[in-house]
C-alpha positions as CSV (number, residue, x, y, z in Angstrom):
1,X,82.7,81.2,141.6
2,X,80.7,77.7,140.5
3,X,78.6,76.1,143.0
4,X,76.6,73.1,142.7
5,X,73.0,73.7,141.3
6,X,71.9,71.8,144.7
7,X,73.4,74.2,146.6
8,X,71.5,76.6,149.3
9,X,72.7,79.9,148.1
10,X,70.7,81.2,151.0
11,X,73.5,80.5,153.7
12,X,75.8,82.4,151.7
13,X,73.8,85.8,153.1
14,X,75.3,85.4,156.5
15,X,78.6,86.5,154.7
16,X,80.3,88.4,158.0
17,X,80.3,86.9,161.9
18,X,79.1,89.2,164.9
19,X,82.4,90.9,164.8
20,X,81.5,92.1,160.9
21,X,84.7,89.7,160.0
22,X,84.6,87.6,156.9
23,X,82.4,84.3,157.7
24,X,85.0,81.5,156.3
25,X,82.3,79.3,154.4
26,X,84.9,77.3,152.1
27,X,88.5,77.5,154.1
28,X,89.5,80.9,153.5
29,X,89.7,79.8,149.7
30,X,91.1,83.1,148.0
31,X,89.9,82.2,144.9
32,X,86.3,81.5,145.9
33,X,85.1,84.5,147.9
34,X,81.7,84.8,149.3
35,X,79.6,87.0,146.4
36,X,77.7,88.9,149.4
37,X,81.4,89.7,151.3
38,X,82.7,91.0,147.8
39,X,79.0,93.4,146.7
40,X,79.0,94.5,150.3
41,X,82.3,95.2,151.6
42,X,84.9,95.1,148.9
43,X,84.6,97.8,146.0
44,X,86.3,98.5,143.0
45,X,85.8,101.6,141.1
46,X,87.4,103.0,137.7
47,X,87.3,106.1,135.6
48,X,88.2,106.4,131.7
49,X,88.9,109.4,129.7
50,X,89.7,109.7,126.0
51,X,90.5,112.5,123.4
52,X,91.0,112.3,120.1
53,X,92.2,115.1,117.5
54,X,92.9,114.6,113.8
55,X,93.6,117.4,111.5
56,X,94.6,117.5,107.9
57,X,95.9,120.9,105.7
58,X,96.3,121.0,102.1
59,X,97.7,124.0,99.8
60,X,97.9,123.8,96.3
61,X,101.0,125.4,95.4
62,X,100.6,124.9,92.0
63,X,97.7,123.5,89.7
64,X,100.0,120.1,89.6
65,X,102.0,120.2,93.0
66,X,100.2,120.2,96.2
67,X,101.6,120.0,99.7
68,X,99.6,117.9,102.6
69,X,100.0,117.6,106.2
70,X,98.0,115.6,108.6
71,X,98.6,115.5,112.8
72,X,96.8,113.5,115.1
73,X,96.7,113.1,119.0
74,X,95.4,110.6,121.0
75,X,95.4,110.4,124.9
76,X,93.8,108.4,127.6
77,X,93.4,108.6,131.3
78,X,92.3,105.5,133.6
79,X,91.9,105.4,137.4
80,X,91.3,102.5,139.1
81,X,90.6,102.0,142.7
82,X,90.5,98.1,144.2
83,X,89.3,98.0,148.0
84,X,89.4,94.4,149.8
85,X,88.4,94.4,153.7
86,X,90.4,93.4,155.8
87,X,89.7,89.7,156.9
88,X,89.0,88.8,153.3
89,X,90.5,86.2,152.3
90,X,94.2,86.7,151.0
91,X,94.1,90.0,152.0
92,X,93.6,89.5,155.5
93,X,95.4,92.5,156.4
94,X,92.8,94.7,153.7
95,X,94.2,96.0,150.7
96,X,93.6,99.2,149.0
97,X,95.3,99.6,145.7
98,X,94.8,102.9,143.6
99,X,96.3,102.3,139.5
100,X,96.2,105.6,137.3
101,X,97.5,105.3,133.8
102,X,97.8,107.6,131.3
103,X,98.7,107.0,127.7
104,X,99.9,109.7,124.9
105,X,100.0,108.7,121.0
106,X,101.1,111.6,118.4
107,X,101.0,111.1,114.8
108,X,102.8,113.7,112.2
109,X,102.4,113.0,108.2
110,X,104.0,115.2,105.6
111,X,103.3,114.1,102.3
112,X,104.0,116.2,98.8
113,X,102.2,115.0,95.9
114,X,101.2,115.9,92.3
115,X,98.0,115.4,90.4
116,X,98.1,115.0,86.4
117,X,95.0,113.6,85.1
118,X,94.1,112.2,88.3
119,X,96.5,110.3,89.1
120,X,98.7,110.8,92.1
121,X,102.4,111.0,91.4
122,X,105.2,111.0,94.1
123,X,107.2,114.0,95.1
124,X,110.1,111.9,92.4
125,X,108.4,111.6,89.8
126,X,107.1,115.2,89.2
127,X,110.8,116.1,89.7
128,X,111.9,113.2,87.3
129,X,109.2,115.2,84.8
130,X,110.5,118.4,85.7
131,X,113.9,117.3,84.3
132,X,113.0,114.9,81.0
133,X,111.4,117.7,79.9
């Protein structure tokens, strides 16, 4: 919300009429609610949870073939919880609106490889050596 720097802030306090209903102050403007109405009667609360695993295995079958293997999870859970009072404006009836997501991501890598000198050779060209020679 933007208000003119003129403005009297102070008679936004008064943000609910003797009944504890919204106090309309612009209209019933949805997109302009009174700051007090939304810190004092409207909440909105949220929850996040993450984990994260990563694991890699390596044998050395030979001195010049080695086998590698690499998983990885990743999983997220988010809760959300939107409350808006009823009399609030576009949501005069109230609202309450409860979101929970939760996201799964799996990774699996197999990878064989050689070494000769350093260098790292595909699983084809150790058996294109293998064969040549």
């Amino acid at each position: 919300m933007t208000l003119a720097a003129t403005y009297n802030q102070e008679w936004l306090k008064t943000y609910q009429d003797e009944n504890g209903e919204y106090a309309n102050w612009n209209g019933m403007d949805p997109y302009n609610v009174n700051p007090y109405w939304d810190i004092y009667k409207n909440t909105n609360t949220s929850e996040k949870d993450q984990f994260r695993f990563n694991a890699k295995a390596l044998w050395n079958v030979t001195s010049h073939f080695k086998l590698q293997g690499t998983v990885g999870a990743e999983l997220n859970w988010f809760i959300f919880e939107d409350y808006k009072a009823p009399t609030t404006p576009g949501y005069e009836a109230g609202r309450l609106q409860n979101s929970n997501f939760k996201n799964r991501m799996y990774n699996l890598k197999y990878l064989p490889f050689t070494t000769i000198h350093g260098v790292i050779l595909t699983l084809m060209r150790l058996w294109a050596e293998m064969f040549i020679k």
